[in-house]
N, CA and C atoms as a LAMMPS dump frame, in Angstrom:
ITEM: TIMESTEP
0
ITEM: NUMBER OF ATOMS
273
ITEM: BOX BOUNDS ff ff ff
-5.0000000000000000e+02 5.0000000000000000e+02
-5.0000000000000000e+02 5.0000000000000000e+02
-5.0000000000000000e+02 5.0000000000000000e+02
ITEM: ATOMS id mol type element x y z
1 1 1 N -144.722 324.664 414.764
2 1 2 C -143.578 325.502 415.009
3 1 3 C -143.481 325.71 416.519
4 2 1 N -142.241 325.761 417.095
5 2 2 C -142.411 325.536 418.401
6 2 3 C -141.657 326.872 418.742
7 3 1 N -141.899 327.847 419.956
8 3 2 C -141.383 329.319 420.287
9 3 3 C -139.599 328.769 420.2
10 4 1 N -139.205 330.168 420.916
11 4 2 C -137.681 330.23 420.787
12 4 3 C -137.49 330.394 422.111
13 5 1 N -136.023 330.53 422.658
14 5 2 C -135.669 330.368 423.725
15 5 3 C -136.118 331.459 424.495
16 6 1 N -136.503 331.657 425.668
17 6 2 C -137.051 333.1 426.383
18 6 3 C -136.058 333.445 427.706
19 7 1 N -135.943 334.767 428.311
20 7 2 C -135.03 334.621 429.431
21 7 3 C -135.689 333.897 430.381
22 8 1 N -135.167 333.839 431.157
23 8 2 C -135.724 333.258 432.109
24 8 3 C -136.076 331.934 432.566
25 9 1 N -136.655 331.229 431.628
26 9 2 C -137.08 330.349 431.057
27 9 3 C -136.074 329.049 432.165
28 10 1 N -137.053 328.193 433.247
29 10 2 C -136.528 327.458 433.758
30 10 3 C -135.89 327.565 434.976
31 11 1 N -135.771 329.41 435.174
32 11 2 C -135.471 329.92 436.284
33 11 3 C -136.586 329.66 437.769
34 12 1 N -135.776 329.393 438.778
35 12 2 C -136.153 329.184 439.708
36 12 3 C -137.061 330.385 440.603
37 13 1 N -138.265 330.707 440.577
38 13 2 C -138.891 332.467 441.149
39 13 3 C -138.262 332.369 442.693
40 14 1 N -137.984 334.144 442.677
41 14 2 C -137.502 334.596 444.228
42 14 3 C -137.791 333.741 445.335
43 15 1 N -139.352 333.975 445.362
44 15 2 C -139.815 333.457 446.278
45 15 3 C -140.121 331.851 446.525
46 16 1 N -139.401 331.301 445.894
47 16 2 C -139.08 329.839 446.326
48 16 3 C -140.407 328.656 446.084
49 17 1 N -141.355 329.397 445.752
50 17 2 C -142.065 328.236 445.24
51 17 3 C -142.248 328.405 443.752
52 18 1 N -142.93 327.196 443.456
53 18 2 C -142.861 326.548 442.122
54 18 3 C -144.381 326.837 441.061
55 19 1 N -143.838 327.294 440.084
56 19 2 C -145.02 328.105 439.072
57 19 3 C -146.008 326.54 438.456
58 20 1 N -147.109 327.141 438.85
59 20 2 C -148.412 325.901 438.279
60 20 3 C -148.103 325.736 436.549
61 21 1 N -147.331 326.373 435.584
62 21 2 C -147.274 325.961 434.734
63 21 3 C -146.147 325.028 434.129
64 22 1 N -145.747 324.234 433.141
65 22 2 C -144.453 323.609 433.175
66 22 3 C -143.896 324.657 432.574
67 23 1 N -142.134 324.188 432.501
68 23 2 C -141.473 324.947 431.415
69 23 3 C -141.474 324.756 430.266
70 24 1 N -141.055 326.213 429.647
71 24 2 C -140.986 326.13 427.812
72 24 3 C -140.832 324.818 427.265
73 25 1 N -139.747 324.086 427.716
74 25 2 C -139.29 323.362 427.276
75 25 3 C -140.189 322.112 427.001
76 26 1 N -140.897 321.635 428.041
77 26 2 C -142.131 320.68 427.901
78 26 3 C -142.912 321.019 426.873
79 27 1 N -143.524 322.644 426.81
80 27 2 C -144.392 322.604 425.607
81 27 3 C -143.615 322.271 424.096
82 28 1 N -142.308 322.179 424.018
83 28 2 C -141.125 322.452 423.233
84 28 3 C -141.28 321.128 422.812
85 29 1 N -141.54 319.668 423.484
86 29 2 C -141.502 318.187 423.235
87 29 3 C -142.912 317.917 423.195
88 30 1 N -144.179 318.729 423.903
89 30 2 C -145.147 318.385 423.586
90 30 3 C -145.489 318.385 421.798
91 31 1 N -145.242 319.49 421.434
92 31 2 C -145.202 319.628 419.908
93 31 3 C -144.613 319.088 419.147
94 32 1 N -143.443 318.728 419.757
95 32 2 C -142.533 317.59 419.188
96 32 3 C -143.378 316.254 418.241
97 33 1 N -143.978 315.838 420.241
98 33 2 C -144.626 315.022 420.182
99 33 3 C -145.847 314.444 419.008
100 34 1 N -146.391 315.248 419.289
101 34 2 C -148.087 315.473 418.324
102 34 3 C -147.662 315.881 416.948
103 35 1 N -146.911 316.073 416.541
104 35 2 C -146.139 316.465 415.566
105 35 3 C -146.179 315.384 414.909
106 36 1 N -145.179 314.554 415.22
107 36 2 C -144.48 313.181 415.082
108 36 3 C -145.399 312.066 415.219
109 37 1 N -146.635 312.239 416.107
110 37 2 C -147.6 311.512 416.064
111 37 3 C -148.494 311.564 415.005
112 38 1 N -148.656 312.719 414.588
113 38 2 C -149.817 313.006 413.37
114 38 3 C -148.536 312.912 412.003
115 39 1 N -147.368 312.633 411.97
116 39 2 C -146.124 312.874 410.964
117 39 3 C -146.7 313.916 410.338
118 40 1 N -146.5 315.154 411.241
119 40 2 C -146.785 316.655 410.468
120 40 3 C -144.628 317.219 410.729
121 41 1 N -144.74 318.143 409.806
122 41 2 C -143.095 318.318 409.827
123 41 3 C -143.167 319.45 410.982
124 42 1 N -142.09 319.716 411.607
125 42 2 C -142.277 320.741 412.854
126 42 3 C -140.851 320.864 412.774
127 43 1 N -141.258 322.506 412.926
128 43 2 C -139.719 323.558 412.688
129 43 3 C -139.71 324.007 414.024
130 44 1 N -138.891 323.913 414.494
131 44 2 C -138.204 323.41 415.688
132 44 3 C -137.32 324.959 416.321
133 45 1 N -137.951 325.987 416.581
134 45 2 C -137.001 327.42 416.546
135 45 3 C -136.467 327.154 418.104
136 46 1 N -136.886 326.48 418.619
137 46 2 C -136.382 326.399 420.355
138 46 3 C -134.514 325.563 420.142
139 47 1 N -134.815 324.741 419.267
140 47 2 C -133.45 324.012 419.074
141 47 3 C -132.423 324.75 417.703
142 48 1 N -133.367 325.112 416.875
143 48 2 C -132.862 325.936 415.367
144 48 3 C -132.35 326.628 415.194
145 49 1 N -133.387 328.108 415.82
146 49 2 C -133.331 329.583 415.66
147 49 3 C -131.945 329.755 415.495
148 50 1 N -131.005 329.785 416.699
149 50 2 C -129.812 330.364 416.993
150 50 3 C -130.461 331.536 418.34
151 51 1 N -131.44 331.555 418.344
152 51 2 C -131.458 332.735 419.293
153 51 3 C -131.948 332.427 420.531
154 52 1 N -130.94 332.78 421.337
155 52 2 C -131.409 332.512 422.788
156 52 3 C -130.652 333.034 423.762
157 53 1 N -131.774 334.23 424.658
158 53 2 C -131.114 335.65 424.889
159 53 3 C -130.474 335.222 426.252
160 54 1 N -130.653 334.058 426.687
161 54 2 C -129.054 333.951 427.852
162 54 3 C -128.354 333.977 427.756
163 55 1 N -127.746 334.086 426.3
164 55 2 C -126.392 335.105 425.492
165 55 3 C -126.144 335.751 425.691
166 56 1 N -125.76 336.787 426.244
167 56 2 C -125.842 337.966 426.125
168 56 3 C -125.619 338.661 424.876
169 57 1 N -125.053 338.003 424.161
170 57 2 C -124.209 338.756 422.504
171 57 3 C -125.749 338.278 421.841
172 58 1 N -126.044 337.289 421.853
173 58 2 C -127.377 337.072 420.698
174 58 3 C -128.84 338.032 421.769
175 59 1 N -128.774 337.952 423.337
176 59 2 C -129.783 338.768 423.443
177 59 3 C -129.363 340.216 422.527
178 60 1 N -128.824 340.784 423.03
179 60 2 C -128.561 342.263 422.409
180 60 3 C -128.993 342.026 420.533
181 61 1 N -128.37 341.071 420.161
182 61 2 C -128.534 341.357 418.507
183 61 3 C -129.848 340.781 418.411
184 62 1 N -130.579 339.928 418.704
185 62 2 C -131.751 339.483 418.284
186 62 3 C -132.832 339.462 419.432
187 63 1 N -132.901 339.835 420.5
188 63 2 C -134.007 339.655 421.118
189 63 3 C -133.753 340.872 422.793
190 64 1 N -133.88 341.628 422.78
191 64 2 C -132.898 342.716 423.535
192 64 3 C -134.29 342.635 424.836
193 65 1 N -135.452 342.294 425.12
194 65 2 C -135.813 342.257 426.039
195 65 3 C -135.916 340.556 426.631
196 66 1 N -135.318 340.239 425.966
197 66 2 C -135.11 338.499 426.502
198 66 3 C -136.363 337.654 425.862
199 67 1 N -137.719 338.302 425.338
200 67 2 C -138.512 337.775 425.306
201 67 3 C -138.819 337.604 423.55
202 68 1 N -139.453 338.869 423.018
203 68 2 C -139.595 339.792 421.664
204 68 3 C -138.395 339.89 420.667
205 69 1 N -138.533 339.294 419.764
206 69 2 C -137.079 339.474 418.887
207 69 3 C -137.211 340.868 418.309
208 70 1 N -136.376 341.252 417.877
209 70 2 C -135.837 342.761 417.392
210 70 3 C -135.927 342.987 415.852
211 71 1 N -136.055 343.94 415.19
212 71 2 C -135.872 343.638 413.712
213 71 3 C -135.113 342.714 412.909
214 72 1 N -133.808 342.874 413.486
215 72 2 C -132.687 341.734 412.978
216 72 3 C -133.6 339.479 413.652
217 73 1 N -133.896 339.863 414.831
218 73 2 C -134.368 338.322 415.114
219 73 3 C -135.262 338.431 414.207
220 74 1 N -136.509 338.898 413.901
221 74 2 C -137.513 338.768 413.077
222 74 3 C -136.932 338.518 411.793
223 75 1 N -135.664 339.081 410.911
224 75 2 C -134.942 338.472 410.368
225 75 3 C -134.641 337.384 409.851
226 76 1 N -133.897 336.97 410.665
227 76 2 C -133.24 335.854 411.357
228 76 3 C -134.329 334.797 411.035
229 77 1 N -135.004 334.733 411.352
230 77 2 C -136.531 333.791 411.925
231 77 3 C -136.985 333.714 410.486
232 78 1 N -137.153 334.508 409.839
233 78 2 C -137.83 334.419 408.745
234 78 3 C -137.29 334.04 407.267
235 79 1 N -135.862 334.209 407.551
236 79 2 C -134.851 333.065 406.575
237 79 3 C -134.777 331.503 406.81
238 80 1 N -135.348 331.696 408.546
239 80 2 C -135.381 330.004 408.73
240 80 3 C -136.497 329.921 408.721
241 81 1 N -137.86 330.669 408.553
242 81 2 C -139.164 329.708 408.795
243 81 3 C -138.949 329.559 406.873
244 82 1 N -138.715 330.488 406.007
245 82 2 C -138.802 330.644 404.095
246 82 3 C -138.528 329.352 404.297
247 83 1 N -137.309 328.819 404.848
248 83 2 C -136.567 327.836 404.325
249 83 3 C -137.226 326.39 404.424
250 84 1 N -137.72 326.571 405.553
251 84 2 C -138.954 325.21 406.258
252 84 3 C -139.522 325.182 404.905
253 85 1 N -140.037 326.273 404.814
254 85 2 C -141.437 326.032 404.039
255 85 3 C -140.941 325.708 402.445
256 86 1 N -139.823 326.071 402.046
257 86 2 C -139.639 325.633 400.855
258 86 3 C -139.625 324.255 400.671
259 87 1 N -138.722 324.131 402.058
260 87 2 C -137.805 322.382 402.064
261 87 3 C -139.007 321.569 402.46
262 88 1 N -140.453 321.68 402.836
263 88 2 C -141.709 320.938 403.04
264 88 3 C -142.723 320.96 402.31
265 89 1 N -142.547 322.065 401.372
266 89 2 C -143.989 322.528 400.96
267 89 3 C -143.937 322.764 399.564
268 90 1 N -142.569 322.783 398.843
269 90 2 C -142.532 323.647 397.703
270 90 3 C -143.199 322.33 396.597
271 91 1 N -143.4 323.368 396.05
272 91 2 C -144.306 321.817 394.889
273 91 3 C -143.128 322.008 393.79
């Protein structure tokens, strides 16, 4: 399962140099990756969810500090992870 969109995320810091870690997004295809390599199924909330608080309309309803989803995202998230798991797993 790969995270969901975060603020920030890809933003350039004030001070003009460049953070030792990659962005979300790399770890987002790394999992992809290894995923697809081992053919394990991978639910995909970075591309899926719907939530991604550089919205401003979906930050406020689902994730109001840009980071942490809200009761309603936790929601949200959990009609789409049920659904993974039915559509992969259900015997």
């Amino acid at each position: 399962m790969t995270p969901t969109h975060r603020l920030g995320e890809g933003a350039k810091p004030a001070c003009g140099f460049q953070p030792a870690k990659p962005p979300l997004k790399t770890y987002v295809e790394i999992i992809r990756e290894v995923a697809e390599k081992y053919s394990l199924p991978v639910l995909d909330l970075y591309r899926e969810s719907g939530i991604n608080p550089i919205i401003p309309v979906l930050r406020e309803r689902y994730m109001p500090d840009g980071l942490h989803p809200n009761d309603a995202g936790y929601e949200k998230l959990s009609y789409i992870i049920e659904n993974f798991l039915r559509t992969h797993y259900h015997r």
